[in-house]
NUGUMAR-527549 format. One record per residue (C-alpha): residue number from 1; x, y negated, z negated. Coordinates in Angstrom, 2 decimals. Last residue first. Layout:
REM residues N
+-----+---------+---------+---------+
:  nr :    east :   north :      up :
+-----+---------+---------+---------+
: NUM :       X :       Y :       Z :
...
+-----+---------+---------+---------+
//
This chain:
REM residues 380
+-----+---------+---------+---------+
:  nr :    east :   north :      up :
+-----+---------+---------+---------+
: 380 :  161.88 : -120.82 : -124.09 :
: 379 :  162.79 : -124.50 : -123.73 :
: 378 :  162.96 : -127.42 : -126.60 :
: 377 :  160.74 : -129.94 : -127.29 :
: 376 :  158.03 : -129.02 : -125.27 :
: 375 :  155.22 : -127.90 : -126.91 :
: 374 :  155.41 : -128.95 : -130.36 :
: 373 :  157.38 : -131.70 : -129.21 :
: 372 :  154.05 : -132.71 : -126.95 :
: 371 :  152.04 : -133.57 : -130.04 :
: 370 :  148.94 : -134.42 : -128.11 :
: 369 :  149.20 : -136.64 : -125.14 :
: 368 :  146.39 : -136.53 : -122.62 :
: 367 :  144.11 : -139.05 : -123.67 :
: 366 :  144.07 : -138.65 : -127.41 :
: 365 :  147.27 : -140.88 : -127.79 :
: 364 :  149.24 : -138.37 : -130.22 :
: 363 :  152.31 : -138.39 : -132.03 :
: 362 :  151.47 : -139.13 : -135.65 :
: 361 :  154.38 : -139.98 : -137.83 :
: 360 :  156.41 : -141.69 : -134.63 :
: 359 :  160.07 : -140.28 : -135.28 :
: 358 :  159.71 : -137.29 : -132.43 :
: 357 :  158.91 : -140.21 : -129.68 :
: 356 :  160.81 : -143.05 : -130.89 :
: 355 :  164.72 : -142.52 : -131.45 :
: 354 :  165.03 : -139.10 : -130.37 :
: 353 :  162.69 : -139.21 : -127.73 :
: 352 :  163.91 : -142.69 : -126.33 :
: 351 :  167.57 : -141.67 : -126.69 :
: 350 :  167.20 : -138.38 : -124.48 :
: 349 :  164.68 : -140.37 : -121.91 :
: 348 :  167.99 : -142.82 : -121.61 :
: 347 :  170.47 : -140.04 : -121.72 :
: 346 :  168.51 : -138.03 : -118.65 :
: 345 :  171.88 : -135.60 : -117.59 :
: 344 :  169.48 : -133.00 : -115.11 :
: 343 :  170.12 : -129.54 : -116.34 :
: 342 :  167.46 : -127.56 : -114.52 :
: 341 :  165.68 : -126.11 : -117.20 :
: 340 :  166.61 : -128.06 : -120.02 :
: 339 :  167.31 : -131.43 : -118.40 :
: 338 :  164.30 : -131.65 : -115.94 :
: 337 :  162.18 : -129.19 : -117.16 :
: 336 :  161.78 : -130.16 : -121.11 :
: 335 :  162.77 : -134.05 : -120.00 :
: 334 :  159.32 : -133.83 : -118.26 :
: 333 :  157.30 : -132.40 : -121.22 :
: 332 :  159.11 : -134.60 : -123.34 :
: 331 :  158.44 : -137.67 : -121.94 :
: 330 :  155.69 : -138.65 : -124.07 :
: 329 :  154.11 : -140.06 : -127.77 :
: 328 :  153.36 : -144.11 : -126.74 :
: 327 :  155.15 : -147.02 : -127.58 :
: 326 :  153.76 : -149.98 : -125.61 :
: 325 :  155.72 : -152.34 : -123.56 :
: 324 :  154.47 : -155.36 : -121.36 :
: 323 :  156.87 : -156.58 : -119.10 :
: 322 :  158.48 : -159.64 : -118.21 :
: 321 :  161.55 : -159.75 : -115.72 :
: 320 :  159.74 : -161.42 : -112.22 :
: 319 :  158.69 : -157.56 : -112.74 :
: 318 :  161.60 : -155.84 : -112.65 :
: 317 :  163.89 : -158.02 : -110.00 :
: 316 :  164.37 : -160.69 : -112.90 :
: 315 :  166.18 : -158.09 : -115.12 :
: 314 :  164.27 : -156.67 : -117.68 :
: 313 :  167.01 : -156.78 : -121.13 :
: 312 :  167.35 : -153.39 : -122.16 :
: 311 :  165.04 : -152.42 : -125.22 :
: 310 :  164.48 : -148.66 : -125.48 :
: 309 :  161.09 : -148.77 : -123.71 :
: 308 :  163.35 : -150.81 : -121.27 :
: 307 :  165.80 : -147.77 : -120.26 :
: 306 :  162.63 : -145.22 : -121.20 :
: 305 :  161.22 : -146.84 : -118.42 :
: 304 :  164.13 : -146.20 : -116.00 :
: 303 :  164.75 : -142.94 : -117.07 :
: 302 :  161.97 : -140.96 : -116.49 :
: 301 :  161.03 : -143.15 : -113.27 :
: 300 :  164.14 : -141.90 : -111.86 :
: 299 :  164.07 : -138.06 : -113.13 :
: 298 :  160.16 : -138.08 : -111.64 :
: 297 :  161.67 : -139.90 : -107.68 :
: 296 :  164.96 : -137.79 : -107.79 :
: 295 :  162.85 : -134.32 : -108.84 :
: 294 :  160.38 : -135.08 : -106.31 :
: 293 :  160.07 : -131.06 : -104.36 :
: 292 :  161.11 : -129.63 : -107.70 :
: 291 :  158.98 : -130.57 : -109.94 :
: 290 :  156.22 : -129.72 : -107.80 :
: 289 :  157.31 : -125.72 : -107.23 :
: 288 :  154.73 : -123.89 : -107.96 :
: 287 :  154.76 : -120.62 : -109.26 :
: 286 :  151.62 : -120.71 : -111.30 :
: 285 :  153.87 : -122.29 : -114.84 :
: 284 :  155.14 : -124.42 : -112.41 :
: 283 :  151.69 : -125.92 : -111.16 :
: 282 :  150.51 : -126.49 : -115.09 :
: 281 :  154.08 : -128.27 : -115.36 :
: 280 :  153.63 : -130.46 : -112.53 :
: 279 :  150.12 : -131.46 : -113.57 :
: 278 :  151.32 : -132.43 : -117.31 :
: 277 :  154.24 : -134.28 : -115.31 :
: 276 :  151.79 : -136.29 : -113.32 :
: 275 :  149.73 : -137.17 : -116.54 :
: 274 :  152.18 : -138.18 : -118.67 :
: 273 :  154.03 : -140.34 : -115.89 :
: 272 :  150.34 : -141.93 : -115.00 :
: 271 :  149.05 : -142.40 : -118.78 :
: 270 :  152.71 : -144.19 : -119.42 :
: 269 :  151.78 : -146.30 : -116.50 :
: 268 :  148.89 : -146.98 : -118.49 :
: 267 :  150.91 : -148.26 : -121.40 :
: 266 :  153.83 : -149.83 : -120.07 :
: 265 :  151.48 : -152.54 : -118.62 :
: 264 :  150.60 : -154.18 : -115.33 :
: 263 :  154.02 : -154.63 : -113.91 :
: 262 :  154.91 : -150.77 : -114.41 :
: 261 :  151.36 : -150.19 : -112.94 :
: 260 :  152.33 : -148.95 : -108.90 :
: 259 :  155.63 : -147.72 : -110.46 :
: 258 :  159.70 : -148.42 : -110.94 :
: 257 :  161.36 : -145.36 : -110.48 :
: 256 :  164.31 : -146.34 : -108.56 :
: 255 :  164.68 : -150.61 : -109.16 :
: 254 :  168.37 : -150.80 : -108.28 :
: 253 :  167.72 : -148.68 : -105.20 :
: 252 :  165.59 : -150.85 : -103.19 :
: 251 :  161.92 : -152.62 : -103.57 :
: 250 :  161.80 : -156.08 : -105.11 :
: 249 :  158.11 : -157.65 : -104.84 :
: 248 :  156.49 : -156.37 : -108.40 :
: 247 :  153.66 : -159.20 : -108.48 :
: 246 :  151.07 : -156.12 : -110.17 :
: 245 :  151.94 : -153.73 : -107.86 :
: 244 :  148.07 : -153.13 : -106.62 :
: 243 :  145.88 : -150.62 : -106.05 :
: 242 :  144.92 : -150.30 : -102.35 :
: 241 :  142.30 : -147.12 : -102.03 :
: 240 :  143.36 : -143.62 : -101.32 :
: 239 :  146.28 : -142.25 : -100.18 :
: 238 :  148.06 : -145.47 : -101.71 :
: 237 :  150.65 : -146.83 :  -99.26 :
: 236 :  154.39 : -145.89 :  -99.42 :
: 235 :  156.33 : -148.28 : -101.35 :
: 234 :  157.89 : -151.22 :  -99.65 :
: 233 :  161.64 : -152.02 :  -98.68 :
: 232 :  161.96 : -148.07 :  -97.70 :
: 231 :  160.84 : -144.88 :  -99.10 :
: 230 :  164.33 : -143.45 :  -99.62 :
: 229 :  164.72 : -146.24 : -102.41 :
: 228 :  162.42 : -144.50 : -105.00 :
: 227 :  158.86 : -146.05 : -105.93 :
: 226 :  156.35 : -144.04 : -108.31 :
: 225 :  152.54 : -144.11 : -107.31 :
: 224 :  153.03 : -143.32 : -103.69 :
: 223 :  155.25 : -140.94 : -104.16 :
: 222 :  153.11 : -139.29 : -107.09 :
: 221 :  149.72 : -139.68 : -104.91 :
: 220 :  149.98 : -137.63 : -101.90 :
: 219 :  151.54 : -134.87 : -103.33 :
: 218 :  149.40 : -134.89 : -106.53 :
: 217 :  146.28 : -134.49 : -104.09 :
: 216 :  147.34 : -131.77 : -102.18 :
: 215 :  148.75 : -130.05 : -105.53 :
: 214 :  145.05 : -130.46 : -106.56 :
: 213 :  143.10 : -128.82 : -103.53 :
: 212 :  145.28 : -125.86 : -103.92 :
: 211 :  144.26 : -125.85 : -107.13 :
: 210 :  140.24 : -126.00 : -105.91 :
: 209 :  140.94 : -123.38 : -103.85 :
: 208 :  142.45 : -121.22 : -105.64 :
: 207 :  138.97 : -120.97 : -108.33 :
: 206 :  140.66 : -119.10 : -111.41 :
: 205 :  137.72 : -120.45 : -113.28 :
: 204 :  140.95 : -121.77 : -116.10 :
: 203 :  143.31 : -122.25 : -113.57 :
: 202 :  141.20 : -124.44 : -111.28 :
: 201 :  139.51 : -126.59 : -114.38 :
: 200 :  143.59 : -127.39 : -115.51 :
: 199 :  145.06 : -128.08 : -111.75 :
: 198 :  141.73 : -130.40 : -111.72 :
: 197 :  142.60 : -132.28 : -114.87 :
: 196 :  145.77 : -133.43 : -114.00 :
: 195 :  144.55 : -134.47 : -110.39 :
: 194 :  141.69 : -136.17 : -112.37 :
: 193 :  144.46 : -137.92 : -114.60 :
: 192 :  146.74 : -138.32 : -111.42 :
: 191 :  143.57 : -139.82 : -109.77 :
: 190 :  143.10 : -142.58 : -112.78 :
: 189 :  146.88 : -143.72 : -113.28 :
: 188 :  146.69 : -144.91 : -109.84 :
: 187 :  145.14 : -147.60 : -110.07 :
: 186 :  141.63 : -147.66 : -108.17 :
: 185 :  141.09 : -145.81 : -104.93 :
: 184 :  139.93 : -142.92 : -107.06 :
: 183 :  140.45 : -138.77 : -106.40 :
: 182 :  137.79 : -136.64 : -104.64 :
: 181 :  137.16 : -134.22 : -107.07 :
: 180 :  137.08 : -136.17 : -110.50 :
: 179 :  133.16 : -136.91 : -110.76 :
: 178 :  131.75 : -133.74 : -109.60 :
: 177 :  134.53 : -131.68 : -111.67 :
: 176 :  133.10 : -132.70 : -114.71 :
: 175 :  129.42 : -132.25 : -115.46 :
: 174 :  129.20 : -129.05 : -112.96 :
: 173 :  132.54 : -127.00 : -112.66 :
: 172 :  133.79 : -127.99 : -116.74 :
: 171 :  130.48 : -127.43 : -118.20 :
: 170 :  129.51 : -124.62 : -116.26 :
: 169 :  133.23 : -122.93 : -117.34 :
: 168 :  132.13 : -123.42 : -121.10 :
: 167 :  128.71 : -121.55 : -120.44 :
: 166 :  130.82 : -118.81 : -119.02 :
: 165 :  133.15 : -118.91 : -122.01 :
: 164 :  130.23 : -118.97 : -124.29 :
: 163 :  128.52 : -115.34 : -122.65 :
: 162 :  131.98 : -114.17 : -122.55 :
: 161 :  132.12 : -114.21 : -126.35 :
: 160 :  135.15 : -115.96 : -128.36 :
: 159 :  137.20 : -113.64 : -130.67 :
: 158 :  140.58 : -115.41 : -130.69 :
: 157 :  141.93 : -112.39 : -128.37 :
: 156 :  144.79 : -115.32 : -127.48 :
: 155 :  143.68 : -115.97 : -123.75 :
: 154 :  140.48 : -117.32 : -124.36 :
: 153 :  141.06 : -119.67 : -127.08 :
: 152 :  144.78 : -120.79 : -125.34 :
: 151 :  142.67 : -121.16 : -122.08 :
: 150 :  140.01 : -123.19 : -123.87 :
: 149 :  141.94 : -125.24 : -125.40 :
: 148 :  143.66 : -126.65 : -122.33 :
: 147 :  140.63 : -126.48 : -120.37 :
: 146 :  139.48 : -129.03 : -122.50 :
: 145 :  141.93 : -131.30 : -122.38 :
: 144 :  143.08 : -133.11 : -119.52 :
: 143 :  139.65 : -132.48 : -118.85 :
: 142 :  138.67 : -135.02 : -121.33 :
: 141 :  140.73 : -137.58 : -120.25 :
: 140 :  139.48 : -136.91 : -116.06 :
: 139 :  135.75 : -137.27 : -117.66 :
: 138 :  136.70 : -140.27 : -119.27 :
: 137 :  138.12 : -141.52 : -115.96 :
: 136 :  135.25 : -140.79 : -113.83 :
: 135 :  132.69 : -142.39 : -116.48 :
: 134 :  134.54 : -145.53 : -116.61 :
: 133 :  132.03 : -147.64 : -114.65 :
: 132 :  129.12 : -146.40 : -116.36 :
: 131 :  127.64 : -142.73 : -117.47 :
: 130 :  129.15 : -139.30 : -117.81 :
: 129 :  126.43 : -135.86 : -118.12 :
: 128 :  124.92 : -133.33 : -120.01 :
: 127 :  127.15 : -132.18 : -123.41 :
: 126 :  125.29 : -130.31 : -125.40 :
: 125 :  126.08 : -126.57 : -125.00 :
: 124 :  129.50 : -126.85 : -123.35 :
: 123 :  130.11 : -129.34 : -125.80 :
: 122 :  129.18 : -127.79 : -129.13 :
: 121 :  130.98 : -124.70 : -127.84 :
: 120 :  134.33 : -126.00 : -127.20 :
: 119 :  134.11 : -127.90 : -130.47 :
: 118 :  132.88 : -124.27 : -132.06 :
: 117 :  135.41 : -122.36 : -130.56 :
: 116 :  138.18 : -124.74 : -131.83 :
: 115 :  136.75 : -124.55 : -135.57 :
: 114 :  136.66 : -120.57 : -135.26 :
: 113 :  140.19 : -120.21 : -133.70 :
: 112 :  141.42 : -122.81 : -136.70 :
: 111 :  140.12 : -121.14 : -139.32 :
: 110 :  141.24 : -117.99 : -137.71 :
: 109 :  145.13 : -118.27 : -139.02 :
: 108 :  147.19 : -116.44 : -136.75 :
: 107 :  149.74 : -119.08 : -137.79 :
: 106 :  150.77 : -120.20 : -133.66 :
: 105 :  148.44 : -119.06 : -131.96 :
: 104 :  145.72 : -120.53 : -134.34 :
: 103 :  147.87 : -123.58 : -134.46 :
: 102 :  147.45 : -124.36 : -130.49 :
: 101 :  143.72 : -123.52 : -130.76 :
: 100 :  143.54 : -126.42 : -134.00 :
:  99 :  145.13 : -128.63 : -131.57 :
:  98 :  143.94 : -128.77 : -128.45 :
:  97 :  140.20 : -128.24 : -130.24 :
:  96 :  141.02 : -131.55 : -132.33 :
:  95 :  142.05 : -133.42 : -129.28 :
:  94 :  139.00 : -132.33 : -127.20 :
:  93 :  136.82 : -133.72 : -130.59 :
:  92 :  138.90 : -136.92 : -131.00 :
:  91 :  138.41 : -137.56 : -127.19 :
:  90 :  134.86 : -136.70 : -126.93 :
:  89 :  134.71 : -139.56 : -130.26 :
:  88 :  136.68 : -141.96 : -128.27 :
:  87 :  133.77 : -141.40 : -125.28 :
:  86 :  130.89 : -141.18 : -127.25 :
:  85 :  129.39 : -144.03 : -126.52 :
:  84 :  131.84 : -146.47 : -126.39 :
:  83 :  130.66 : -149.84 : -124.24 :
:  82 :  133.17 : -150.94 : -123.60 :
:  81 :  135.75 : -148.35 : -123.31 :
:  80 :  138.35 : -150.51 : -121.57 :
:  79 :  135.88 : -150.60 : -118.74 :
:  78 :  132.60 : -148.96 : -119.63 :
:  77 :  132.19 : -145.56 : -121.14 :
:  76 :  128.09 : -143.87 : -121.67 :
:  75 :  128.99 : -139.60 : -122.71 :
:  74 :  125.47 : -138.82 : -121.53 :
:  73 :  124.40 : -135.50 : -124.14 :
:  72 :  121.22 : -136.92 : -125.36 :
:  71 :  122.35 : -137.23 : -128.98 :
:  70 :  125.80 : -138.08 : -128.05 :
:  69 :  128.29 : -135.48 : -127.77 :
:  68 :  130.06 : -135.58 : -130.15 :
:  67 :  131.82 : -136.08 : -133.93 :
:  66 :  132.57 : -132.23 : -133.63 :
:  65 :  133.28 : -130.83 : -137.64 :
:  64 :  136.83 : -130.40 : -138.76 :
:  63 :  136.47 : -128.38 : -142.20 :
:  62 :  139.75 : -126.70 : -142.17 :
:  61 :  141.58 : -129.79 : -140.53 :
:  60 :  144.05 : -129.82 : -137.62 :
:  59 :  142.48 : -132.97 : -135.91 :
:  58 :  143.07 : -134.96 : -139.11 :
:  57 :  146.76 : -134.26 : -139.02 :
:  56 :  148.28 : -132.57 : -141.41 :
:  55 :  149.29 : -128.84 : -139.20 :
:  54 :  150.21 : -131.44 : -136.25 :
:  53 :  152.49 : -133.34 : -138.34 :
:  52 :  154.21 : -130.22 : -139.65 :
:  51 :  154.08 : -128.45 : -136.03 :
:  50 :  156.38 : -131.48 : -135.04 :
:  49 :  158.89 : -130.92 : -137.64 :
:  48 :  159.22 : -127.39 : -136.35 :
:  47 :  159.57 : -128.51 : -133.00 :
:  46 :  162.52 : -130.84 : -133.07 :
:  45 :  163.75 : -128.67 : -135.21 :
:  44 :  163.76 : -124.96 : -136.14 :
:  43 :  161.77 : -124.19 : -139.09 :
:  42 :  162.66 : -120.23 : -137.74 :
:  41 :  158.89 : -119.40 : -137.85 :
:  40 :  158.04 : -122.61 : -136.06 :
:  39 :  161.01 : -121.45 : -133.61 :
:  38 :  158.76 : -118.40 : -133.21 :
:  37 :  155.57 : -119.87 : -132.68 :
:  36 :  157.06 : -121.88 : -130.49 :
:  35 :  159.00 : -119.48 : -128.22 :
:  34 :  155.79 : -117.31 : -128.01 :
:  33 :  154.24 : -119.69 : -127.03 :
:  32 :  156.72 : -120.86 : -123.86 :
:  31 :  156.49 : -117.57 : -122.66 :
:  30 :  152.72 : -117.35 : -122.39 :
:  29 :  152.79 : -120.77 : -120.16 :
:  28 :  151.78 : -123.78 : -121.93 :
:  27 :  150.49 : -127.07 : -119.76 :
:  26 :  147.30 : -124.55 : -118.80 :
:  25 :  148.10 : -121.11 : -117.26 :
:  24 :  147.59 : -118.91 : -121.01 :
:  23 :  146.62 : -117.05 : -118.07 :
:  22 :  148.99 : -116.80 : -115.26 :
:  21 :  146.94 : -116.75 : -112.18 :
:  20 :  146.49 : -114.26 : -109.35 :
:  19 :  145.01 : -114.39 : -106.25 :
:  18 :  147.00 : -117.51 : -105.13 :
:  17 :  150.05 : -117.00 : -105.20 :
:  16 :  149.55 : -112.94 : -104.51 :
:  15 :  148.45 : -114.18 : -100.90 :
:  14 :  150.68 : -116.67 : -100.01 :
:  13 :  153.72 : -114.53 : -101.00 :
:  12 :  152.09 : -112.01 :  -98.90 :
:  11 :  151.68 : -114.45 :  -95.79 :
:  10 :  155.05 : -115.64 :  -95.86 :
:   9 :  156.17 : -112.09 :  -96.21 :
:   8 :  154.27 : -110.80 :  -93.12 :
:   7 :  155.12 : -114.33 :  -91.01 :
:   6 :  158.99 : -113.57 :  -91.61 :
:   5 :  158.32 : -110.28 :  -90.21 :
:   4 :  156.42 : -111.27 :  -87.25 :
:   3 :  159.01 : -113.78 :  -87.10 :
:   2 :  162.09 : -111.01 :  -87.18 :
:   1 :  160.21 : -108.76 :  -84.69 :
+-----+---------+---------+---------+
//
């Protein structure tokens, strides 16, 4: 009686899960909105001098006009963006709609509803296709996105017609998902972008199975992306494909958090932290647990980069102790949940946002990171 019981509850929790989503679902839960908008009101800091720069940047302007799609509608991106057909201007535009529909929630003001409907709009009515060798990942950056905006457009009574929201969801099911779906052998930084940008598409066409799809794929990535000493003297293989460590030979405990691109660059491994806490918090705010279930291997990784972000001498065991650093606008959606939520001490992330992150005068890579201490830099 008690497992047929056990079974009944299992399979009711499983049920409601995934019948119902939270809608605004995407990166900012309802809850966390209203707490902005209403330390904004308040002028309390860190996140009232963040709404500042976002309210004069050039994504949050009155007269923002869409710089894309191409005439044609293919989106053409080669390696490092070369060639660029559209693909820094698709970024600009999805940047600009993050933006302007974060600000209409915030002010009420429908300039910016009515400039984010019509970048959302522009695209789902022009946009055709990706082309080249860095056509998955572009469409993966966008979709990081896009379905960001559009859930805070949709969700906020912002006035925009079914008939465009439908024609926005084709867009997103047909010209993007087709290219993200089944993950990338290559470095990892790519699959946690399309796993990013799948959890976003799946809450946004409330399709279950395509989110259940994406916490499969961000288990089998993010502890095989970011090393932690319970793995072993070697990280745990790639699900897909055989990236490499970039020389990185010394796995144990002193180098926790190290990752698959650490020895490559700062920068994209920066994409592949963003990214895979981005996901995590899309999969919280829909009752999942993610952060959770690799808190040691995210709060490790968190702290060891921000450690030589920061400036600590790289020990010969960290990449034969050269690295390549690059200053980039995140963390804060990870030290949000890690030390505000569940009170995880993180003084190295602590001293890299504070000294770096909410000092920079224009916080935003276009990728995936756009003014994340208006979003995160303190918890509802």
């Amino acid at each position: 009686i008690l497992m047929n019981s056990l079974c009944v509850v299992f399979l009711l929790f499983f049920f409601v899960h995934i019948q119902s989503f939270v809608h605004p679902g995407v990166l900012v839960s309802p809850t966390q909105l209203a707490f902005i908008k209403a330390q904004v009101n308040a002028q309390a800091e860190p996140i009232y001098g963040a709404y500042l720069k976002a309210v004069s940047s050039t994504w949050a302007s009155h007269d923002y006009r869409p710089k894309g799609p191409p005439s044609g509608g293919i989106i053409d991106c080669g390696s490092y963006s070369h060639p660029d057909i559209g693909c820094s201007d698709s970024d600009s535009d999805a940047t600009a709609a993050v933006t302007q529909a974060l600000l209409w929630y915030i002010t009420g003001n429908s300039n910016y509803s009515a400039n984010a409907i019509r970048i959302l709009n522009n695209y789902a009515t022009h946009l055709k296709g990706y082309n080249n060798s860095n056509a998955p990942l572009q469409a993966a950056w966008d979709c990081q996105k896009w379905p960001l905006a559009a859930e805070l457009i949709r969700h906020t009574n912002a006035g925009w017609s079914d008939s465009d929201i439908n024609l926005f969801s084709t867009l997103l099911t047909q010209v993007h998902l087709p290219l993200i779906h089944n993950g990338s052998p290559s470095n990892g930084n790519w699959e946690i972008s399309m796993i990013d940008a799948m959890f976003g598409i799946a809450v946004f066409t409330e399709d279950t199975t395509l989110f259940d799809h994406a916490a499969t794929y961000w288990k089998q990535r993010i502890p095989a992306y970011f090393y932690y000493h319970t793995d072993g003297d070697k990280p745990i293989p790639a699900p897909r494909g055989h990236p490499s460590w970039y020389g990185q030979s010394t796995f144990d405990e002193s180098v926790d958090g190290v990752a698959q691109e650490t020895c490559r660059d700062f920068g994209h491994t920066q994409y592949g932290i963003a990214g895979s806490l981005h996901a995590a918090e899309t999969a919280h705010i829909q009752g999942l647990t993610l952060y959770e279930s690799e808190k040691p291997r995210l709060t490790a990784t968190m702290e060891f980069h921000t450690k030589y972000l920061s400036g600590v001498t790289v020990p010969s065991t960290v990449c034969g102790g050269s690295v390549k650093l690059h200053d980039m606008p995140t963390f804060e959606v990870g030290y949000n949940e890690y030390r505000n939520r569940l009170g995880v001490e993180l003084p190295n992330t602590l001293n890299w946002l504070e000294k770096d992150v909410r000092t920079m005068k224009v916080p935003v890579d276009q990728h995936m990171m756009i003014f994340e201490t208006l979003t995160h830099g303190a918890n509802a």
